[in-house]
C-alpha positions in Angstrom: -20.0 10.8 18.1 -19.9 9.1 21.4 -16.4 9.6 23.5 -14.7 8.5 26.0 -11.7 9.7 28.4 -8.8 7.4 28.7 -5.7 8.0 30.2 -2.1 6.7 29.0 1.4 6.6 30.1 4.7 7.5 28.2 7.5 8.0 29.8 6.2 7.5 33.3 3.6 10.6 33.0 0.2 10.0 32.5 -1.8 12.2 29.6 -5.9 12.1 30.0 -7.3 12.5 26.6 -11.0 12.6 25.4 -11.4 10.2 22.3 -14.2 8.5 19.9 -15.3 5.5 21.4 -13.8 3.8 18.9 -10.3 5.2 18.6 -9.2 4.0 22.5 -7.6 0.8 21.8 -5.7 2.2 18.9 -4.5 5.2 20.9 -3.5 2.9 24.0 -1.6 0.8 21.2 0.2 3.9 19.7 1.2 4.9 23.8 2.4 1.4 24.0 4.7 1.7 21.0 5.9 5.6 21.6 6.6 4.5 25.6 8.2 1.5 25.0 10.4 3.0 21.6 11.5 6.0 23.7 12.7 3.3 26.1 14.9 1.7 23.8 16.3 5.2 22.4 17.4 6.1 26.2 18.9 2.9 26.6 21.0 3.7 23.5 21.8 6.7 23.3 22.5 9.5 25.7 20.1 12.1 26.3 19.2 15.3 28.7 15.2 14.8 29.1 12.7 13.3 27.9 11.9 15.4 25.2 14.9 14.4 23.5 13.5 10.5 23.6 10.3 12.0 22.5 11.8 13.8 19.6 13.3 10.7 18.4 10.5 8.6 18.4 8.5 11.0 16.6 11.4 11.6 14.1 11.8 7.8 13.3 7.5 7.5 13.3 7.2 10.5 11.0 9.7 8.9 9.1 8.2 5.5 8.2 5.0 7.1 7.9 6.3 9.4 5.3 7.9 6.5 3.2 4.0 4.6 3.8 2.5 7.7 2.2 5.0 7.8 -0.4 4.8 4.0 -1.7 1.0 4.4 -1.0 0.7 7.7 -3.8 3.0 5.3 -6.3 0.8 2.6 -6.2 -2.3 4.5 -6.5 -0.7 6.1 -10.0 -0.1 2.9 -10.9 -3.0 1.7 -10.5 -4.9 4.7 -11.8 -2.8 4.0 -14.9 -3.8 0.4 -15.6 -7.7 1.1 -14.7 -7.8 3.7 -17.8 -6.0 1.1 -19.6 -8.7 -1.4 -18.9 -11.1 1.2 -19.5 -9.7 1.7 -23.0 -9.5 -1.9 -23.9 -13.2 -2.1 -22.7 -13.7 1.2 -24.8 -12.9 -0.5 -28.0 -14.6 -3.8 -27.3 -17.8 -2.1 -26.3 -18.0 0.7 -29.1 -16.0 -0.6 -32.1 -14.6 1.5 -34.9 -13.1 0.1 -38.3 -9.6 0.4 -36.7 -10.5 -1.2 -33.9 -12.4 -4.2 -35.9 -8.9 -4.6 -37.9 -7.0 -4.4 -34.8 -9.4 -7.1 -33.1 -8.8 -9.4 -36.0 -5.4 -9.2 -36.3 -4.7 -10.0 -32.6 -7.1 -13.1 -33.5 -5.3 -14.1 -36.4 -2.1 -13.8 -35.0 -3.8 -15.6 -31.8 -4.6 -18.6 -34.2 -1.5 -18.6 -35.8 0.7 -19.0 -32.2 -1.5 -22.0 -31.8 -1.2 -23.9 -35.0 2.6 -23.1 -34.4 2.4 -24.8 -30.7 0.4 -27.8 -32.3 3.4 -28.2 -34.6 5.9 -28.1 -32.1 3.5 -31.0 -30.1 3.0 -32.9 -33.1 6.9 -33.2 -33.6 8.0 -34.1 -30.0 5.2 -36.9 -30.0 7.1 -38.4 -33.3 10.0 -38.7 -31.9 
């Protein structure tokens, strides 16, 4: 893996960091954002050093980050949950029992059945 030093500035000091070749812009971005959030937090609130900006950002990035992760592990439960219920579904249609035959033709009668009902409600709006 091929790296490369770049150098960043938060806060006014500059921190000289080796990093894959491919991380830099991402890692100049996230200076960008920490630099210019800390800046907002001292312009807000009072603080003793810059530590205490730093602290903040980290708290409120941490934060989000920790929500991200979060709604991230709900969705993949969900959608673990409706894959094995595909999976099922495609269970039964691939590798029939008797049970599963019945169960077929009942959703297909009752299919049919919804559909000669719609084609009765049509037929009776066109006559009027």
């Amino acid at each position: 893996m091929e790296t490369v030093q770049a150098s960043v500035n938060i806060l006014g000091r500059t921190y000289r960091l080796r990093v894959a070749a491919g991380d830099e812009a991402a890692l100049r971005k996230a200076a960008e954002a920490i630099d210019n959030q800390a800046k907002q937090y001292g312009n807000m609130y009072a603080y003793n050093d810059h530590q205490d900006l730093l602290a903040m950002v980290a708290l409120t990035q941490i934060t989000q980050l920790t929500k991200i992760q979060d709604s991230l592990r709900y969705k993949d439960t969900d959608l673990a949950q409706r894959l094995q219920s595909i999976d099922s579904i495609l269970e039964q249609i691939l590798h029939p029992t008797k049970e599963t035959v019945v169960n077929v033709g009942t959703v297909a009668d009752a299919t049919m059945q919804v559909g000669t009902v719609a084609d009765a409600t049509v037929s009776a709006q066109n006559s009027l």
